[in-house]
C-alpha positions in Angstrom: 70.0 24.3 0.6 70.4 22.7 -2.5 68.5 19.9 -3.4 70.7 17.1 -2.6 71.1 18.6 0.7 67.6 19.1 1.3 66.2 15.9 0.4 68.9 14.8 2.6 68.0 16.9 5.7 64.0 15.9 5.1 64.5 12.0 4.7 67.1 12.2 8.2 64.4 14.4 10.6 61.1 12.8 8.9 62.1 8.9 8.3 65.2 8.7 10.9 67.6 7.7 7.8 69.6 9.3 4.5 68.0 8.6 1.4 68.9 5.7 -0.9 71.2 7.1 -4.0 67.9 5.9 -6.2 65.5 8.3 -3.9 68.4 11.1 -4.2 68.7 11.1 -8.0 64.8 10.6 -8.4 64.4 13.9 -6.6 67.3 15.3 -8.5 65.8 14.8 -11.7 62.1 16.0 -11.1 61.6 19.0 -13.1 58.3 19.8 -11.3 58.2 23.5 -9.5 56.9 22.0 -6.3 58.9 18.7 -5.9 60.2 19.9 -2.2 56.5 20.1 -0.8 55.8 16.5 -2.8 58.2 15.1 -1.5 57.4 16.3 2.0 53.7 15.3 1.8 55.4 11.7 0.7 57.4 11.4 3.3 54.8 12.5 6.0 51.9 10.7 4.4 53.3 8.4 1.5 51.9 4.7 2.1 55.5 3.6 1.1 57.1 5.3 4.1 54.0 4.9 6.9 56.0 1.9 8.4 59.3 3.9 8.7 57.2 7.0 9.8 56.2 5.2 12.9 59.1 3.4 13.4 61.3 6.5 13.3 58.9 8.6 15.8 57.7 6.0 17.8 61.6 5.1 19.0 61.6 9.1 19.2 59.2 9.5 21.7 59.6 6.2 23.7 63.0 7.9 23.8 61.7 11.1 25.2 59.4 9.2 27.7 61.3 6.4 28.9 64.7 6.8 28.4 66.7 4.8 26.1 66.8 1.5 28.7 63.8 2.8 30.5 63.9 3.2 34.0 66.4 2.4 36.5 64.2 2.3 39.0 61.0 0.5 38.1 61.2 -2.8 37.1 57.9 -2.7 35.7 59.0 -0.9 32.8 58.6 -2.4 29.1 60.0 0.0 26.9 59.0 -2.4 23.5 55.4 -2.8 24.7 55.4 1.4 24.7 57.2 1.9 21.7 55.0 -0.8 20.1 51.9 1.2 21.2 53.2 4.6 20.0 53.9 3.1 16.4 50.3 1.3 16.2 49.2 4.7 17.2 51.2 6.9 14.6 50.4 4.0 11.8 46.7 4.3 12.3 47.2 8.3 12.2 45.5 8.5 15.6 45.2 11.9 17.2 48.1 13.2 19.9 45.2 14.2 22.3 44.1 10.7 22.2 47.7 9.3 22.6 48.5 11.5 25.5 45.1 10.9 26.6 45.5 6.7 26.8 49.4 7.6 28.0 48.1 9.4 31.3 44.8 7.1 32.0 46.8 3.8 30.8 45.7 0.9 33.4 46.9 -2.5 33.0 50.2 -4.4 32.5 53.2 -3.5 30.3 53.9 -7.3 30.2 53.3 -9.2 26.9 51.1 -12.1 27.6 49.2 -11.1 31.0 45.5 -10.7 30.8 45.9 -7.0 31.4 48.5 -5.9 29.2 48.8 -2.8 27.7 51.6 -0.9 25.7 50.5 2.4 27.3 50.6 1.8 30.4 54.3 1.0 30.4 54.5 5.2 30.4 53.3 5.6 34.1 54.7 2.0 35.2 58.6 3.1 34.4 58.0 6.1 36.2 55.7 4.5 39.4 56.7 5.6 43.2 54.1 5.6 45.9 53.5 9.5 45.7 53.5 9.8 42.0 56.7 12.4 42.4 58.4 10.8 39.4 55.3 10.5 37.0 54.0 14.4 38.2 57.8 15.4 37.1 57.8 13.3 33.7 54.6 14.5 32.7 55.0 18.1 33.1 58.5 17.6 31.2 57.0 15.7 28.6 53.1 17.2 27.6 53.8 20.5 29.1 57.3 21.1 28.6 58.2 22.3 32.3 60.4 21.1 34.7 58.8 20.7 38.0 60.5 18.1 39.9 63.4 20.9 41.8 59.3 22.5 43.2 59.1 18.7 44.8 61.9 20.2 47.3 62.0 23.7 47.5 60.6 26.9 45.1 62.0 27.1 42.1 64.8 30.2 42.3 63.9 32.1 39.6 60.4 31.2 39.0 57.7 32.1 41.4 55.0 30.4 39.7 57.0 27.0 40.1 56.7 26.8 43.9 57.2 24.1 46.4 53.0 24.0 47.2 52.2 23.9 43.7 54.1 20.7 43.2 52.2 19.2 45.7 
């Protein structure tokens, strides 16, 4: 890629937006051999673009965990109070065990104001049913990268290590 196209590519998957024409013709005019992996390290770590780091990835996961309304079928669900934790937590650089960590042991309230609130716990509240069936399925989706929920019913068809006993 050129380096129009590449500055391009970096500022929409890092910081969520195109690059200003001002941010585009600054990069085009560095001279310096290793201006792509400045301007990465910038973009990752830059404190100009912290704020729009955590922005971007925080809507990204809350995205990935709750949906884009949250849940249809918890009413508990507060998908800004979870988005809101996830971009204290990228701003302040904290670790992803430690996120994922807070995310699964989250107790509390995901509404603003109560005694007990708590932005992380809005993960396992939009996902709450009596036998934890929806939170074991979105978990194993989201930190393990497995779909398990079909195992709830029946063994998965083409995977024997996905079966119906395991789930439970």
């Amino acid at each position: 890629a050129d380096d129009k196209e590449f500055a391009d590519r970096l500022y929409r998957q890092v910081l969520g937006r195109e690059p200003s024409a001002a941010e585009l013709q600054s990069f085009a005019a560095s001279r310096s051999k290793n201006k792509r992996a400045r301007l990465v390290e910038n973009l990752l770590t830059g404190e100009e673009h912290v704020v729009e780091f955590a922005r971007h990835w925080s809507d990204m996961w809350t995205d990935g965990l709750v949906g884009r309304r949250g849940s249809s079928w918890a009413s508990q669900t507060n998908r800004e109070a979870l988005d809101q934790y996830l971009r204290r937590s990228i701003q302040q650089a904290k670790p992803w065990d430690e996120v994922a960590i807070e995310l699964l042991t989250a107790t509390g309230s995901g509404e603003a104001g109560s005694p007990q609130y708590n932005g992380a716990a809005s993960f396992l509240l939009a996902h709450y049913d009596k036998k934890a069936t929806r939170a074991t399925a979105q978990i194993a989706r989201a930190f393990l990268g497995q779909r398990l929920q079909c195992a709830q019913c029946h063994d998965h068809p083409d995977d024997a290590s996905l079966a119906q006993n395991r789930f439970w």
